[in-house]
C-alpha positions in Angstrom: -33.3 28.5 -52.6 -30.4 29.9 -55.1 -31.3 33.4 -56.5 -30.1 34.8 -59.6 -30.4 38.5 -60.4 -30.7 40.4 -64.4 -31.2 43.9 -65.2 -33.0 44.6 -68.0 -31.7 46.7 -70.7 -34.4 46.9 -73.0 -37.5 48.4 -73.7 -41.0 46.5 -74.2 -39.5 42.9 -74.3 -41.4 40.1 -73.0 -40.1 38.2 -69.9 -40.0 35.2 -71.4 -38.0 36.3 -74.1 -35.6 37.9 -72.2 -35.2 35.2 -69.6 -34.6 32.5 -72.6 -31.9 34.8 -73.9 -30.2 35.7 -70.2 -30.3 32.1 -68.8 -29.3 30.1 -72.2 -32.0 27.8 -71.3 -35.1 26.8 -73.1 -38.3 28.6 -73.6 -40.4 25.7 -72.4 -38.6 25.7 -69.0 -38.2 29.6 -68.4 -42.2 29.5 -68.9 -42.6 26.7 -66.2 -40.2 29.0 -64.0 -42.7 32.3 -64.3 -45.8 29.7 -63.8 -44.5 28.8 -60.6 -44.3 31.9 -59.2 -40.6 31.9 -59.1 -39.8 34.8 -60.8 -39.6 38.9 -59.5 -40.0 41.9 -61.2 -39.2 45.1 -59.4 -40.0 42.5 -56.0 -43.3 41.8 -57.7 -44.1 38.1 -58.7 -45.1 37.6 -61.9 -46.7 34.4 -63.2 -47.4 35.8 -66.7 -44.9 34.9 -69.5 -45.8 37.8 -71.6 -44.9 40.0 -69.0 -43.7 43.3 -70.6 -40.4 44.8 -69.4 -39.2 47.6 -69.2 -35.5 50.2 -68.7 -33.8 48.8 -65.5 -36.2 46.7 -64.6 -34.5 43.9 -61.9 -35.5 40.6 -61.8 -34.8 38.2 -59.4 -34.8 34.2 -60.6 -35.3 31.8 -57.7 -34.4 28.0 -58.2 -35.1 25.6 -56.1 -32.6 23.7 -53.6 -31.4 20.1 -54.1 -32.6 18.9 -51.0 -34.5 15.8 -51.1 -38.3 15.7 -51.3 -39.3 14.6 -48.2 -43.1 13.5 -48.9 -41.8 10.8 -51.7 -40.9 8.1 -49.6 -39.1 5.5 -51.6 -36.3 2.1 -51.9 -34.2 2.2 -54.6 -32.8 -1.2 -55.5 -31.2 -1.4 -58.5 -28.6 0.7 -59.6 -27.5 2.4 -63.0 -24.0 2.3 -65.0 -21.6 5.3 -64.9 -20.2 6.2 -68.6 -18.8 9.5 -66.6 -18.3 11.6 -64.3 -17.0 15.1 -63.1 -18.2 18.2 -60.7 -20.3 19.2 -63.5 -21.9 16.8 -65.5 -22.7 12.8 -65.3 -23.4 10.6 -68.1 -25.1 7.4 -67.4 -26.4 4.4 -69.8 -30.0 4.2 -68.5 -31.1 0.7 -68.4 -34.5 -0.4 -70.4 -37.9 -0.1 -68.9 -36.6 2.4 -66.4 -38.8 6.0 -66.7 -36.4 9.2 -66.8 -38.1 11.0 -64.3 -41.8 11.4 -62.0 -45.1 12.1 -63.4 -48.6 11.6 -62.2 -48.8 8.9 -64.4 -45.7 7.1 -63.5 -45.8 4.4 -60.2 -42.8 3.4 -59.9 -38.9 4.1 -59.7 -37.5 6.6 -61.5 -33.8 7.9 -62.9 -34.7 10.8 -61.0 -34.9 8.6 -57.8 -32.0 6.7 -58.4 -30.1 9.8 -58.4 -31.3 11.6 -55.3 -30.5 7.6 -53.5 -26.9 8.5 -54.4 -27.4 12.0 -52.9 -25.9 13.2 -56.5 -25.6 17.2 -56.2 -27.9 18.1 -59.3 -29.2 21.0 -60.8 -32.7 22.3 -60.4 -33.1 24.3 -63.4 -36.5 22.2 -64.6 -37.6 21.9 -60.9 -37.9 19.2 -58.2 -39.3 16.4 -60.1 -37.0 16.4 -62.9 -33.5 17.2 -60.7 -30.3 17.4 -63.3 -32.3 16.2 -66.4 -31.8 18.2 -69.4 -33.1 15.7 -72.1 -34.8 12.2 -71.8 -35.2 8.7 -73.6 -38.3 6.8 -73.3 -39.2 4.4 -70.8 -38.3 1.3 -72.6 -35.2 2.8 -74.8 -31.8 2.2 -73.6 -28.6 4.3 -73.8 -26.2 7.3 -73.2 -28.0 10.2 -70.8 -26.4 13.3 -69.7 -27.4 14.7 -66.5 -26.6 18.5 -65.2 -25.0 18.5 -61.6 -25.3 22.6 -61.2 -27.7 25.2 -62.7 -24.6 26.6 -65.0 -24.1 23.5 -67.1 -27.6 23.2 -66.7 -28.4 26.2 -69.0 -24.9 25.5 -71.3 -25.8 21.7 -72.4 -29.5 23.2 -73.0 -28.5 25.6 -75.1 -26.6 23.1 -76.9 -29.7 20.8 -77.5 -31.4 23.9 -79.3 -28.7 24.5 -81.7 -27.6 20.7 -82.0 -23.9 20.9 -81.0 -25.1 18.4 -78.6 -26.6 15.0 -79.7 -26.7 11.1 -80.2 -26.6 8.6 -82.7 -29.4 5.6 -81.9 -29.0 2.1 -83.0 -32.0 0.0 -83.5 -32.8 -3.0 -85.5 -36.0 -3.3 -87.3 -38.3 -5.6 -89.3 -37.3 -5.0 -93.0 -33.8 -3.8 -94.4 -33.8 -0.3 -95.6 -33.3 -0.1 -99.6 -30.7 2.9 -98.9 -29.2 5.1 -96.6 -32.5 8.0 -96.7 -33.2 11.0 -94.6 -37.0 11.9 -93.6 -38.2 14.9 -93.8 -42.3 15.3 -92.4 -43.7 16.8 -89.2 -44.7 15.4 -86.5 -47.6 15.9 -84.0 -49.7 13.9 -81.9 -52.0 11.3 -83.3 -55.8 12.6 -83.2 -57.5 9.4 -83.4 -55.1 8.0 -80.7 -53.6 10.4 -78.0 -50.7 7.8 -76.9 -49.1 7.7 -80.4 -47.6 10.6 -82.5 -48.4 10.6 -86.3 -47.3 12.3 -89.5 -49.5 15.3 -89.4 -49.3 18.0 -92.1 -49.1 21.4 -89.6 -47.0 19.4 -87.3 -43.8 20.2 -85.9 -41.2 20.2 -88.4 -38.9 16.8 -87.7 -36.0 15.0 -89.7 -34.1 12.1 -89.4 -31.5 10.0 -91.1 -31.8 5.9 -91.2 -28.0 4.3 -92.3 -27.6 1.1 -92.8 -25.4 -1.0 -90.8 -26.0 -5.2 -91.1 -28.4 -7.0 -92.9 -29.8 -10.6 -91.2 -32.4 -12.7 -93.0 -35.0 -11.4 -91.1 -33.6 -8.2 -89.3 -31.6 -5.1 -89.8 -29.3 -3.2 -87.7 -29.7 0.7 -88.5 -28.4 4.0 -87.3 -30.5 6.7 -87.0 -29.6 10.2 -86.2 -32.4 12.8 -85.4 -32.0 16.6 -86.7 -34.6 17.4 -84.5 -36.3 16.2 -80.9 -39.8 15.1 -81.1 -41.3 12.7 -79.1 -40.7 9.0 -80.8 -39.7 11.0 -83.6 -37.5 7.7 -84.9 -40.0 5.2 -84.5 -43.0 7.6 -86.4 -40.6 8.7 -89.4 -39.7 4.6 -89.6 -43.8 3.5 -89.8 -43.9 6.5 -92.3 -41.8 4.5 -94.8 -43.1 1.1 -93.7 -39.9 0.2 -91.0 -40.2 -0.8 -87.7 -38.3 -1.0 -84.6 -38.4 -5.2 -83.5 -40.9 -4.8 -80.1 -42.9 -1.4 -81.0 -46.0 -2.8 -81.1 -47.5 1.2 -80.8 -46.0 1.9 -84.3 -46.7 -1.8 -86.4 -44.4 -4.3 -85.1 -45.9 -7.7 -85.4 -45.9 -8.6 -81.8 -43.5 -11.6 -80.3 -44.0 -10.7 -76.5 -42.8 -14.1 -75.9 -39.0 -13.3 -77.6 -38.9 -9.7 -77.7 -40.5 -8.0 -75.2 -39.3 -4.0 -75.5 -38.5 -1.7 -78.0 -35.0 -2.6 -79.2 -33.8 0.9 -80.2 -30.3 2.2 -77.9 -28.7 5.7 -77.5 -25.2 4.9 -78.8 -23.3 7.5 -78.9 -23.7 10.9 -77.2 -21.2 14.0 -78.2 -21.5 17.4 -76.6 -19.3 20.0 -75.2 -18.2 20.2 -71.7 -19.8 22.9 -69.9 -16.7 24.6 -68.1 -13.8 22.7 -70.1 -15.6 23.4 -73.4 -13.7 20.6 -74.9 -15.6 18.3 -77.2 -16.8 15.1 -76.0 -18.1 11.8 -77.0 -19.6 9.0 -74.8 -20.3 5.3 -75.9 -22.8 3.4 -73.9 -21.9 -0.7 -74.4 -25.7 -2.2 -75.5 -27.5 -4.1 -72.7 -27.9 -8.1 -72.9 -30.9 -8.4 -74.6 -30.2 -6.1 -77.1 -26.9 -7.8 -77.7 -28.5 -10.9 -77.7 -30.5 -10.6 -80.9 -27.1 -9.4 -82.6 -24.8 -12.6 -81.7 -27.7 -14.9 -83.2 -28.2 -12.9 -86.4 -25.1 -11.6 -87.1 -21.1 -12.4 -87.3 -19.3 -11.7 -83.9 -16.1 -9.6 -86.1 -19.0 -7.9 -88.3 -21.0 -6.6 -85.7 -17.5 -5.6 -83.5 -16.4 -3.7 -86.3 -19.9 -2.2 -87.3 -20.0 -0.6 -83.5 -16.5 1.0 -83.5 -17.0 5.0 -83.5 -14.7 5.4 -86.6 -17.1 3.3 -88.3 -20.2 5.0 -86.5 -18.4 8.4 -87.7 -17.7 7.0 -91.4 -21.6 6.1 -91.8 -22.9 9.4 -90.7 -20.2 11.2 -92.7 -21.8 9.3 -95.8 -25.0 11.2 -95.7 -24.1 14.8 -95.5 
């Protein structure tokens, strides 16, 4: 169990608040953190987020170790490419249909798993079911992850996902061509009639994206989407919303075709972020898996689409936009 120690300097401020602001990390974790019981006021656990603080108050901050859980008994059998790696941070291009990490609702293998197999030192800043994981992509989207291998770059790349000096450009391909190259602008919450979709809700949660256009196919497009904001299948909701789909998301109107595309064809791309100790900028391509790949080589010229998925040429399509 690592401990971390802050004196407070201020008077009257809440101890969530001034946990977000000393540890760089999000609110949403430092609340789970307090919940658990892992955090000390004056030697006095307090479970309350609201907590008021006061003048030299000490707190004490107590994460858990890396050491593997012992009750989840488990085989890991398939591995995961390496984009890259240092002592601090590892960026991986997480296969499709593989969950990032456990849940009560998930059964089977996880990222998570696979990277307590490779006895991976991780951080533990989000606790022992989501070891190193600082952001996510769903279950059946593809692409460029970063993982935190200690509680410091932890906290930095989180604090880059809230002001968005850390991100990723998506490719996806989807039913109808876009008309132009159009940013989205409408919140997002979850769906009231259905609680497994998100919708377009008026006093949702503010969300915008940008849809580029890359090739056009007879019956397909290939897009690039980058999100200004994180919600949960924020690309796929903001596409139904102006009548696009990704090919395979049957949740948000694809017309199915289980029998030649079987997931939801949308891939994390790129990935750029700062390097947590080197602070030098950094971008990571992850190559697209076969199926993906697969759909492009029938629909589309080999030198077009090897040209369309050079980073210049990512870079000169976002740059197009602002």
């Amino acid at each position: 169990m690592q401990e971390i120690f802050f004196t407070c300097k201020e008077e009257k401020i809440r101890l969530d608040h001034f946990l977000t602001k000393e540890m760089q990390s999000s609110r949403n974790q430092i609340i789970e953190l307090i919940r658990l019981g892992n955090v000390q006021v004056n030697d006095k656990a307090i479970t309350k987020a609201g907590y008021k603080l006061n003048m030299d108050d000490v707190l004490c901050v107590k994460l858990n170790s890396t050491k593997k859980d012992e009750n989840r008994e488990f085989e890991v059998d398939f591995d995961v490419p390496i984009i890259y790696e240092d002592d601090d941070i590892l960026v991986v291009n997480k296969p499709p249909f593989l969950t990032v990490h456990p849940a009560p609702s998930v059964k089977e293998l996880t990222l998570v798993d696979w990277l307590k197999s490779k006895n991976i030192s991780l951080s533990t800043l989000s606790g022992e079911e989501r070891y190193g994981i600082v952001h996510r992509i769903d279950k059946e989207t593809s692409g460029a992850l970063v993982i935190a291998k200690n509680n410091a770059s932890h906290i930095f790349l989180s604090k880059q996902l809230e002001d968005k000096t850390m991100g990723r450009y998506y490719l996806g391909l989807i039913d109808k061509e876009l008309k132009n190259d159009v940013i989205v602008e409408k919140p997002i919450a979850r769906n009231p009639k259905n609680r497994t979709k998100m919708a377009i809700v008026q006093d949702g949660r503010e969300a915008k994206s940008a849809f580029f256009s890359l090739l056009k196919a007879k019956q397909f497009e290939l897009i690039l989407a980058k999100l200004y904001t994180g919600r949960t299948h924020q690309i796929r909701v903001h596409l139904n919303s102006i009548g696009r789909h990704i090919l395979g998301d049957d949740l948000y109107g694809f017309k199915s075709q289980n029998d030649k595309i079987n997931r939801v064809m949308l891939h994390a791309y790129c990935l750029y972020l700062t390097h947590p100790k080197s602070k030098q900028n950094m971008t990571f391509i992850a190559p697209l898996y076969g199926d993906f790949r697969e759909i492009l080589d029938k629909n589309f010229n080999k030198e077009d689409i090897d040209e369309t998925l050079k980073i210049d040429t990512i870079f000169s399509r976002i740059n197009t936009i602002y």
